[in-house]
C-alpha positions in Angstrom: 134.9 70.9 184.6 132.7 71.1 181.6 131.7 74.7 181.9 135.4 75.7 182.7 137.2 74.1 179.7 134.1 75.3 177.7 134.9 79.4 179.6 138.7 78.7 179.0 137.8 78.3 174.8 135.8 81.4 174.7 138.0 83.2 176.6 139.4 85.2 174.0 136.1 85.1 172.2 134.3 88.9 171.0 131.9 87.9 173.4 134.3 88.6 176.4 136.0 90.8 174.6 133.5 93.8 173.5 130.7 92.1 175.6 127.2 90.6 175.8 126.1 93.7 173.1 128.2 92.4 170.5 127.5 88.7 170.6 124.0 89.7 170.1 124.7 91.9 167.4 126.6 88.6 165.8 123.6 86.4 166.0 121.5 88.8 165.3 123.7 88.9 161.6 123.5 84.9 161.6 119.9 84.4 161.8 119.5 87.5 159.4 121.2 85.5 156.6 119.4 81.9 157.7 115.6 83.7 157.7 116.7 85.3 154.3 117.9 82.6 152.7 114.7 80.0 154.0 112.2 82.6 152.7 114.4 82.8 149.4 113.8 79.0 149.1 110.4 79.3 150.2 109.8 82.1 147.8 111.4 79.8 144.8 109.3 76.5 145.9 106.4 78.5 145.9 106.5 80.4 143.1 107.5 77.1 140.8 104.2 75.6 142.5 102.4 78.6 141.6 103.1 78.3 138.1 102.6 75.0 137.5 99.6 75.3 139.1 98.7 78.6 136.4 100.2 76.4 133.6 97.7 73.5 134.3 94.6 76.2 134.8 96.0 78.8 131.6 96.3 76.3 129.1 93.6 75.8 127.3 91.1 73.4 127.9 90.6 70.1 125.6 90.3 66.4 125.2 92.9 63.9 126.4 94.0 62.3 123.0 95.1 66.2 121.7 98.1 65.6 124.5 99.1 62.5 122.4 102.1 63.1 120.4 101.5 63.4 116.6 97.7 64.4 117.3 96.6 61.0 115.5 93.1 61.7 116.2 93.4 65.6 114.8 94.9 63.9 111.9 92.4 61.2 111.4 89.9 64.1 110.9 91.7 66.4 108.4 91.7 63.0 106.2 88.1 62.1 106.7 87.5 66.0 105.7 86.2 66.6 108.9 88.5 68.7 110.9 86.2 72.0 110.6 83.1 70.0 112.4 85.6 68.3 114.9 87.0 71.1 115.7 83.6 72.9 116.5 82.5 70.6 118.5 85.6 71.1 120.6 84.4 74.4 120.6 80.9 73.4 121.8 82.4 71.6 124.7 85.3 73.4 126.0 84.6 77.1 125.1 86.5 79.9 123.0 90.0 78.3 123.7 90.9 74.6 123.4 93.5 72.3 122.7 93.1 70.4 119.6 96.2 68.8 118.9 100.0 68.0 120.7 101.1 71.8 120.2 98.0 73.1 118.3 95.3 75.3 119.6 92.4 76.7 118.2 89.6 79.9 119.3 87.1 81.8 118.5 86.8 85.2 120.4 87.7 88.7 118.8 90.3 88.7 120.9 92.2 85.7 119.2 91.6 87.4 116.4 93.5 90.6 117.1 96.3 89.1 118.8 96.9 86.4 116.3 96.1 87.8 113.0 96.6 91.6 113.7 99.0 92.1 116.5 99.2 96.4 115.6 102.1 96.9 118.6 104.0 93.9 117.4 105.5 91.8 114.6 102.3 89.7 113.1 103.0 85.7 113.5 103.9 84.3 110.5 102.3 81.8 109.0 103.1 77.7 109.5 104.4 75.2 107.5 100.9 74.0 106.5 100.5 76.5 103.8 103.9 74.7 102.1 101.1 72.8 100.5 99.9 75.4 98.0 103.7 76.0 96.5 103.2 75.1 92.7 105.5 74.1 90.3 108.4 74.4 93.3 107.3 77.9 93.5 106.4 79.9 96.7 103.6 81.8 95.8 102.4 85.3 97.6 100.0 82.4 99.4 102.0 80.5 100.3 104.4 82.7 101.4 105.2 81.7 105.2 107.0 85.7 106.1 104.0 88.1 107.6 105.0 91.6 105.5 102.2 92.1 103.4 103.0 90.6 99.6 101.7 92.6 96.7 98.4 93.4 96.1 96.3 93.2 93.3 93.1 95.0 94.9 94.2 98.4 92.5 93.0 95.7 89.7 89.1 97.0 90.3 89.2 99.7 87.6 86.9 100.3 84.9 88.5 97.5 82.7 87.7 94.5 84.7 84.4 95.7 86.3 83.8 95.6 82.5 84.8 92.1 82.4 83.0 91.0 85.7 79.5 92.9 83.9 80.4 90.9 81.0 79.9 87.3 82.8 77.3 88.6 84.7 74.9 89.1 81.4 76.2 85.8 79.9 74.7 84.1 83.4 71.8 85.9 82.5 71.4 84.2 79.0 72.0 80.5 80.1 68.9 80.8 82.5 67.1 82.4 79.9 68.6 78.9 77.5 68.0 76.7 80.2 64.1 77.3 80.7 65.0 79.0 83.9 66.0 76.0 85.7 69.9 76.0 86.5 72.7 73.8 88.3 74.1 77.3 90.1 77.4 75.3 91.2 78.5 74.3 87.9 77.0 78.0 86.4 79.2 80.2 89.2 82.1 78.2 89.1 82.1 79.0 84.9 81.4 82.4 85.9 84.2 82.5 88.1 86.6 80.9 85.8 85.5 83.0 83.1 86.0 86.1 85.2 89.4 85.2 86.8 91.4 84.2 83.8 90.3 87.9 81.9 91.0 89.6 84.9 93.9 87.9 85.9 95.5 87.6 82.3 93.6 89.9 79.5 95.3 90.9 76.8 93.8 94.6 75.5 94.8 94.0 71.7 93.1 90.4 71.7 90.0 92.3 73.5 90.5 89.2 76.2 90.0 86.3 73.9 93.3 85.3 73.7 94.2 84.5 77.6 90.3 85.2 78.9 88.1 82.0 79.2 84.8 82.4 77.3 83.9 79.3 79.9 80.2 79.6 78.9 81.0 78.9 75.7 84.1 76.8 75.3 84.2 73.2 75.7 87.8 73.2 76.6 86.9 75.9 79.1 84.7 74.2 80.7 87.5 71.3 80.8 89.5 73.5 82.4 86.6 74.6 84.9 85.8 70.6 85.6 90.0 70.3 86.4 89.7 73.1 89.0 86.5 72.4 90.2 85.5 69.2 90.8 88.9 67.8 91.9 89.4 65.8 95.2 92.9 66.4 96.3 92.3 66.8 99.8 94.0 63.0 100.9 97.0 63.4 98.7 97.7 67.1 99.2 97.8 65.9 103.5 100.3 63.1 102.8 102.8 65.6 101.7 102.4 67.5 105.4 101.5 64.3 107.5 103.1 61.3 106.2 107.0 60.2 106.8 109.0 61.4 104.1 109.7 57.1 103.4 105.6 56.9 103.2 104.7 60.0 101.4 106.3 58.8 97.9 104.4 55.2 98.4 101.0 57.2 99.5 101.4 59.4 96.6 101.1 56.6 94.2 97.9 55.0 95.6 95.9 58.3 96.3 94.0 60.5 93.9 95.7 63.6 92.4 94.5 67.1 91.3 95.2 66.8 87.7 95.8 70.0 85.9 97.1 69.5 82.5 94.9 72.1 80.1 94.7 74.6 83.3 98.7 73.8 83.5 99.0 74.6 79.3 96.8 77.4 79.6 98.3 79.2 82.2 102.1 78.4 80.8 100.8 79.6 77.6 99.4 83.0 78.8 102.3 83.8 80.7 104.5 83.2 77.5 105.2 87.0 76.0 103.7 87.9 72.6 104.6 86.9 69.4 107.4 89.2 67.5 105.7 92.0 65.4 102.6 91.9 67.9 101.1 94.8 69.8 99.5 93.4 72.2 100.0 93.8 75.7 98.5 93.0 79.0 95.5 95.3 80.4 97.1 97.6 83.2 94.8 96.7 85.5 95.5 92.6 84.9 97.4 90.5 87.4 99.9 89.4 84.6 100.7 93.0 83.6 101.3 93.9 87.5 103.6 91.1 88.2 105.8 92.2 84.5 106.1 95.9 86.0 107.1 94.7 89.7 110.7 95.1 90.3 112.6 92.0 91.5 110.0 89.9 90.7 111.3 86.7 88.9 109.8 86.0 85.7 110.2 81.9 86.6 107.8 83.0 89.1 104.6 83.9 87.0 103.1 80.8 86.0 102.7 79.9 90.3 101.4 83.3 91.0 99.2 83.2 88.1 97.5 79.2 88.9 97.6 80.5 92.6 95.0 83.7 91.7 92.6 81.2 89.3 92.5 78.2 91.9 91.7 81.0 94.7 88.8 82.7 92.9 87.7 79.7 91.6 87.4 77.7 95.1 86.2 80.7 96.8 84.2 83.5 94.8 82.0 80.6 93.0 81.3 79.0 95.9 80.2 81.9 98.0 78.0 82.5 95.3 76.7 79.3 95.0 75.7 79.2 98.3 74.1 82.2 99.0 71.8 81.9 96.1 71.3 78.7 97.9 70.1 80.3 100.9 68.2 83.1 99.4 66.0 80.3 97.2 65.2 78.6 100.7 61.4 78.9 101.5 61.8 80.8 104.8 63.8 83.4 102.8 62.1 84.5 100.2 61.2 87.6 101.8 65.0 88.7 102.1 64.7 88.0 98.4 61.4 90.7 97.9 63.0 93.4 100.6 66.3 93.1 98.5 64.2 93.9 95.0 62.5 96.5 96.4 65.6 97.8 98.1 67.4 97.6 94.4 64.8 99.8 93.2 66.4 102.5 95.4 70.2 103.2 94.5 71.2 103.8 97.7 69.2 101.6 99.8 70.0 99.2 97.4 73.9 98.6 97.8 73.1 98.7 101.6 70.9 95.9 101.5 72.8 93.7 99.3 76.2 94.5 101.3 74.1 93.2 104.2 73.4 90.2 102.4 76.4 89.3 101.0 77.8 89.7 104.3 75.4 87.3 106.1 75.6 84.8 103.7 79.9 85.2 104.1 78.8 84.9 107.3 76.8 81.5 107.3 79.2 80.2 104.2 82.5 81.6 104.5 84.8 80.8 101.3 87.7 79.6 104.3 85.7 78.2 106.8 89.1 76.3 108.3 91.6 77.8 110.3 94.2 79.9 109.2 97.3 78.4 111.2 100.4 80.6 112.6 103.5 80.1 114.3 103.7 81.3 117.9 107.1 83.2 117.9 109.7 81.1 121.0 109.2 83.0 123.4 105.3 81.9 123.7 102.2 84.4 123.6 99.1 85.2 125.8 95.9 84.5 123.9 93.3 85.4 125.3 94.3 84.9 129.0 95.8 81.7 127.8 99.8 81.3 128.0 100.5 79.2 124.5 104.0 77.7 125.0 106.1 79.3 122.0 106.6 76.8 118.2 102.6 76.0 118.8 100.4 76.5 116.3 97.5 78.4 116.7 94.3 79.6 114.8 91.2 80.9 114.2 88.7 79.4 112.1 85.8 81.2 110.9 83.1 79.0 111.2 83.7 78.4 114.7 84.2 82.3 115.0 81.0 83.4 113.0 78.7 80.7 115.1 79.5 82.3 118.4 76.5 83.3 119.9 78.6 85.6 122.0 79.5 87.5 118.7 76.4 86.9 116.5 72.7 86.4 118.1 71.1 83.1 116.9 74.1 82.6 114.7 72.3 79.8 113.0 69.9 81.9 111.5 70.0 83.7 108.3 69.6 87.3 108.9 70.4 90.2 107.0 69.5 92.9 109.1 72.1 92.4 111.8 74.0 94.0 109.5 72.3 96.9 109.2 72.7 97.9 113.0 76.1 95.4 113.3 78.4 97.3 115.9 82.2 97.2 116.0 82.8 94.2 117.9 80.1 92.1 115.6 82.4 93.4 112.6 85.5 92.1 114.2 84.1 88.6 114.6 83.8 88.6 110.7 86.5 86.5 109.3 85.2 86.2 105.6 88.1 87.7 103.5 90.7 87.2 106.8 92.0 90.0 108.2 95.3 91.3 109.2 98.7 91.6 106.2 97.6 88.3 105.1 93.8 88.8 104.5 92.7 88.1 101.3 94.0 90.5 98.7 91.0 89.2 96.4 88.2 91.1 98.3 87.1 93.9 96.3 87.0 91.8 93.2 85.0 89.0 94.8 82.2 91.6 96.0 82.1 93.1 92.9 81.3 90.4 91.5 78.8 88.9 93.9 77.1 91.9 93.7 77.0 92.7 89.8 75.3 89.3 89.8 73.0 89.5 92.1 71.9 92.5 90.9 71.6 91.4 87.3 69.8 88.6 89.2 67.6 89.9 92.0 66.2 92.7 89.8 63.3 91.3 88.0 63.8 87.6 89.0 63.4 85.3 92.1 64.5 82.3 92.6 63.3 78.9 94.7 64.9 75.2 94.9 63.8 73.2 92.2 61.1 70.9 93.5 63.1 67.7 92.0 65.8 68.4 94.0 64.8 66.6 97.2 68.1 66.0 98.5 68.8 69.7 98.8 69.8 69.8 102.7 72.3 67.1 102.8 73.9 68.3 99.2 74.1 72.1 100.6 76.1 70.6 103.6 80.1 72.0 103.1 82.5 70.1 102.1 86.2 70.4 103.3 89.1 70.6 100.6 92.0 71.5 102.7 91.6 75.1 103.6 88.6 76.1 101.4 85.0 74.2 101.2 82.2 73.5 98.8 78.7 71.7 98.6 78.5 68.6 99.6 76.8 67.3 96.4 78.8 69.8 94.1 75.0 70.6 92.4 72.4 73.6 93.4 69.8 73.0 91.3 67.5 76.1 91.1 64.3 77.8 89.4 65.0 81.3 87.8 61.0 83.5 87.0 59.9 86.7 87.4 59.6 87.9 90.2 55.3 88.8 90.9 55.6 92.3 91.1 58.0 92.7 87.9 55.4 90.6 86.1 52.2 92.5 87.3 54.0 96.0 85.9 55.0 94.5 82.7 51.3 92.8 82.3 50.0 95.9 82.4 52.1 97.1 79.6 51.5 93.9 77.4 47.1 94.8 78.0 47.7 98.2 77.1 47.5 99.7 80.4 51.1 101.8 79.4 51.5 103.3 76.1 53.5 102.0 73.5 53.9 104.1 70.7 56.6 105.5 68.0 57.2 108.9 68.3 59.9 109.6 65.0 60.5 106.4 64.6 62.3 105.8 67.7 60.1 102.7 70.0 59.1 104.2 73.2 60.7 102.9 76.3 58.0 100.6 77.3 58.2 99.0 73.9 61.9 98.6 74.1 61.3 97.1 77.3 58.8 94.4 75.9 61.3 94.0 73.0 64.2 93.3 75.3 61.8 90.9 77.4 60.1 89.4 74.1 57.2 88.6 76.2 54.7 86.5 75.9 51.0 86.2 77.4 49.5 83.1 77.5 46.2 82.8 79.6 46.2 79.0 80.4 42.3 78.7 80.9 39.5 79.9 78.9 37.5 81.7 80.9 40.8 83.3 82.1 40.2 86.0 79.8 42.0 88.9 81.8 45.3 86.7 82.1 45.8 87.1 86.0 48.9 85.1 87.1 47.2 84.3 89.9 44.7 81.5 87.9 48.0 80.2 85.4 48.6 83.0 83.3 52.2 83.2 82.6 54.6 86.0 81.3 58.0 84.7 79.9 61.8 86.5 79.1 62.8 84.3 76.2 62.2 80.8 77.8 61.7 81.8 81.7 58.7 80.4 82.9 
C-alpha cells in the first residue's frame, strides 16, 4: 500500500518521465553542490585554524608581562633608565625578534633594519609619537618631525669655514692638557669642545669672526654654564611623564620631578637668532645652520629658535660623548697598541685616515651616540619583519646596541677591534646603526667625524694616553647611562693622563743631545729648532748617574707642562 501511494506521488515525477538517466543526472547535481559547499566550510575552518595557528608561531617571541596592557613592566624600565639593558636581555633570551611591550616589538637583524628604516620599494614608516618629546618651545623640530620625507639637511655645512672652526677647538683641547699638567676630565673637556664647536657652526656670524653667537666654552665661564645646563641635566623621569602618565597625572608629576633647566642656553639661543642690529654688516656664515634656515623658503622664522636648541642639544649629547668614550677605550691597558698602530698609521696620509675611520667606527660601534631604539609606526595594514607578521599601529624598532652586539653580525662583538673594519663586508656595514640610516639618519654625520677625527689626530700624533691611576672606579663610571634616546657615562667623569708618546720622545731626545742639527741659516731657525721651540722642551735626567737622560731610568721630556 505503502510502495503504491509512494509510485502514485512520483508518477508524474522526471524520473518516470525522461527515465532512470535523468534522476541520476539530478542527484548527481545535488550532491555536486552538498560536497562543494562542505569542502568550502572545511576549507574556511581550516584555513582560520591555520592562521591562528601561524599567528601564535609568527609573532614574535617574548615574556608574558609584554601581553599586559600598558606594558607596566616596559615602562618601569624606561624610568629606572634601564630600557636599553632590559631590552637586550630580551634579546639574549628570545633571539633577533621579541615582544617587548602590548603592541611594541623590538630586533636586531639587518633585515629589520632594511625593512623598517629603509623600505627602498615602499613608503618608509614614519616615526611614533615618542619623538613628541623633543618639540621645544611648542615647536616641531626637523627631529622631531613624526612624517618620513627627508627634512633639510645641513651636511652641505662641512665647507672650509667650519672645518676651520672644528680645527680651531681641536688646538684649544690641545692647550688645556698642556694647562692641566696632562691629566684631564675628557667628559667635561669634549662636551666644551662640542659646545664650543656646535654653537660657531650652527650660528657664526662672519663679521663678528664667530665671537658674537660662537661659544669660546674653554674660556667663558658663562659658556661653560651653558655647557653644565646641557650637559649634566637629568631629565629623563620628567621628560617620560609627558608620554606615559594620564594627562590628570602628568601636570601633578611635573611638579615633583626634576626638570632640564635651560635658561642662559634659552637666552643665548633666542638672542642669536635675533637679526642684527640696524647699520650692521654682519651676517651669518653661508655654511652656518642659521644662515641655511634664513634662505629656505617656507620656512617660518617662529621656527628658528627650536631648530636651532634641537642642533646644540644633539651635538652636544652625541658628538661629545662618542668622544669621550672612545678615548676611554683607547687609554684602556689592553689597547694601547691600537693606540701605537694608529700613530704609526698617522705618520702615513693615507693609511692614516684608514685606520682612524676604522677606529672611530669600532668605538661607534661599542658606544653608539643612540644606543636606544629608534621607534616607528607600523602603517594599518601590518608588515612582515623579518618573517614575523607585526599587526598594523605597533610600534617597532631597532636599537643599536642590541644590533651592534650580535655575534651573528660582528665576531666577539664585545671586543674592541679595529681591524674588522678593515676587511668589514657589506652585510657587517649594514648592521652599523651609528648615525641611523634611512631619510631619517642623522643629518649631523659628516660634521661629527670631522670632528672626531681632527681631534684625534691633533691628539694621537705625538701623545698617548692611559686612565689616570687615581681613578679606580673607572669600569663602573664608563658604564652608559640612559637619557631618553641618547646615553652618557655613568659617572659623567673620564679622568685621563695626556704624555708623549715613547717613540715621539726618543726622536725629539735626539734632537735636544744634538744628534739633529739645529742651526740658523739667514736668520730663519731651522725646522728642528722650530720644532723644539714649539715643544719648549725640557730634559731633566732625574738620577745622577743618569747622565745620557734615557727615559727608560726617569728621564723626562715635557710640551709645556706634559709630563
Amino acid at each position: 500500500m505503502v510502495l503504491t501511494e509512494i509510485f502514485n506521488e512520483n508518477s508524474n515525477s522526471t524520473f518516470f518521465k525522461e527515465g532512470p538517466l535523468a534522476q541520476i543526472q539530478d542527484l548527481v547535481n545535488v550532491w555536486s553542490v552538498v560536497i562543494l559547499l562542505s569542502l568550502g566550510l572545511i576549507y574556511f575552518a581550516l584555513d582560520a585554524f591555520l592562521q591562528r595557528r601561524q599567528s601564535s608561531v609568527k609573532s614574535p617571541p617574548g615574556p608574558t608581562c609584554a601581553k599586559i596592557p600598558f606594558s607596566p613592566v616596559l615602562v618601569w624600565h624606561e624610568f629606572r633608565g634601564n630600557r636599553r639593558l632590559y631590552i637586550h636581555s630580551l634579546h639574549e633570551r628570545y633571539g633577533d625578534a621579541v615582544r617587548i611591550g602590548y603592541n611594541e616589538y623590538s630586533f636586531a637583524s639587518v633585515t629589520a633594519v632594511s625593512t623598517i628604516y629603509m623600505r627602498n620599494d615602499k613608503v618608509e614608516l614614519e616615526k611614533s609619537s615618542f619623538y613628541s618629546l623633543f618639540e621645544l618651545y611648542g615647536v616641531k623640530t626637523s627631529f622631531s618631525t613624526l612624517g618620513n620625507k627627508e627634512p633639510y639637511t645641513n651636511s652641505k655645512i662641512v665647507k672650509e669655514g667650519a672645518l676651520a672652526v672644528i680645527q680651531n677647538r681641536a688646538d684649544a683641547f690641545i692647550r688645556q692638557v698642556e694647562e692641566k699638567d696632562g691629566y684631564m676630565d675628557v667628559y667635561w673637556q669634549s662636551q666644551l669642545t662640542s659646545v664650543a664647536r656646535n654653537t660657531c657652526i650652527v650660528m657664526h656670524w662672519i663679521a663678528q669672526l664667530g665671537r658674537q653667537n660662537g661659544t669660546h666654552s674653554f674660556e667663558s665661564e658663562q659658556d661653560k654654564n651653558i655647557m653644565r645646563e646641557m650637559s649634566y641635566h637629568d631629565s629623563l623621569k620628567s621628560q617620560l611623564v609627558h608620554f606615559h602618565a594620564p594627562t590628570f597625572l602628568a601636570g601633578y608629576l611635573e611638579q615633583i620631578l626634576p626638570h632640564r633647566p635651560n635658561p642662559l642656553a634659552d637666552a643665548f639661543v633666542k638672542n642669536a637668532c635675533q637679526p642684527p642690529e640696524s647699520g650692521s654688516s654682519a651676517t651669518n656664515a653661508s655654511y652656518s645652520l642659521l644662515h641655511h634656515l634664513e634662505t629656505r623658503e617656507k620656512f617660518h622664522p617662529g621656527n628658528m629658535p627650536a631648530e636651532i636648541m634641537d642642533h646644540l642639544a644633539a651635538g652636544v649629547d652625541t658628538t661629545g660623548d662618542a668622544l669621550c668614550f672612545l678615548m676611554y677605550l683607547l687609554s684602556l691597558p689592553q689597547n694601547q697598541s691600537v693606540q701605537d698602530e694608529l700613530r704609526i698609521q698617522l705618520k702615513n696620509k693615507d693609511a692614516g685616515v684608514t685606520y682612524m675611520d676604522a677606529v672611530i667606527s669600532e668605538g661607534l660601534r661599542c658606544f653608539p651616540p643612540i644606543p636606544m631604539s629608534q621607534p616607528r609606526v607600523v602603517p594599518s595594514e601590518g608588515i612582515i619583519i623579518g618573517g614575523y607578521d607585526i599587526p598594523g599601529e605597533s610600534i617597532v624598532g631597532v636599537q643599536a646596541w642590541s644590533l651592534h652586539r650580535n655575534p651573528k653580525n660582528f665576531e666577539d662583538p664585545d671586543e674592541f677591534r679595529p681591524e674588522r673594519w678593515l676587511r668589514a663586508n657589506k652585510e657587517c656595514k649594514s648592521a652599523y646603526l651609528a648615525f641611523g640610516t634611512g631619510n631619517r639618519r642623522c643629518k649631523g654625520k659628516y660634521l661629527a667625524m670631522e670632528e672626531m677625527k681632527c681631534l684625534l689626530r691633533k691628539i694621537y700624533f705625538e701623545l698617548s694616553t692611559s686612565i689616570d691611576s687615581r681613578w679606580t672606579t673607572h669600569v663602573e663610571d664608563m658604564q652608559m647611562a640612559d637619557q631618553i634616546i641618547a646615553s652618557r657615562p655613568k659617572g659623567q667623569k673620564c679622568l685621563l693622563r695626556f704624555k708623549l708618546a715613547d717613540t715621539v720622545g726618543s726622536r725629539l731626545l735626539d734632537t735636544v743631545k744634538g744628534k739633529l742639527p739645529s742651526t740658523v741659516e739667514g736668520g730663519v731657525k731651522s725646522r728642528q729648532e722650530k720644532r723644539l721651540e714649539v715643544y719648549k722642551l725640557e730634559y731633566r735626567p732625574q738620577k745622577e748617574d743618569d747622565k745620557d737622560g734615557l727615559m727608560s731610568v726617569g728621564g723626562t721630556i715635557s710640551r709645556s707642562s706634559i709630563v
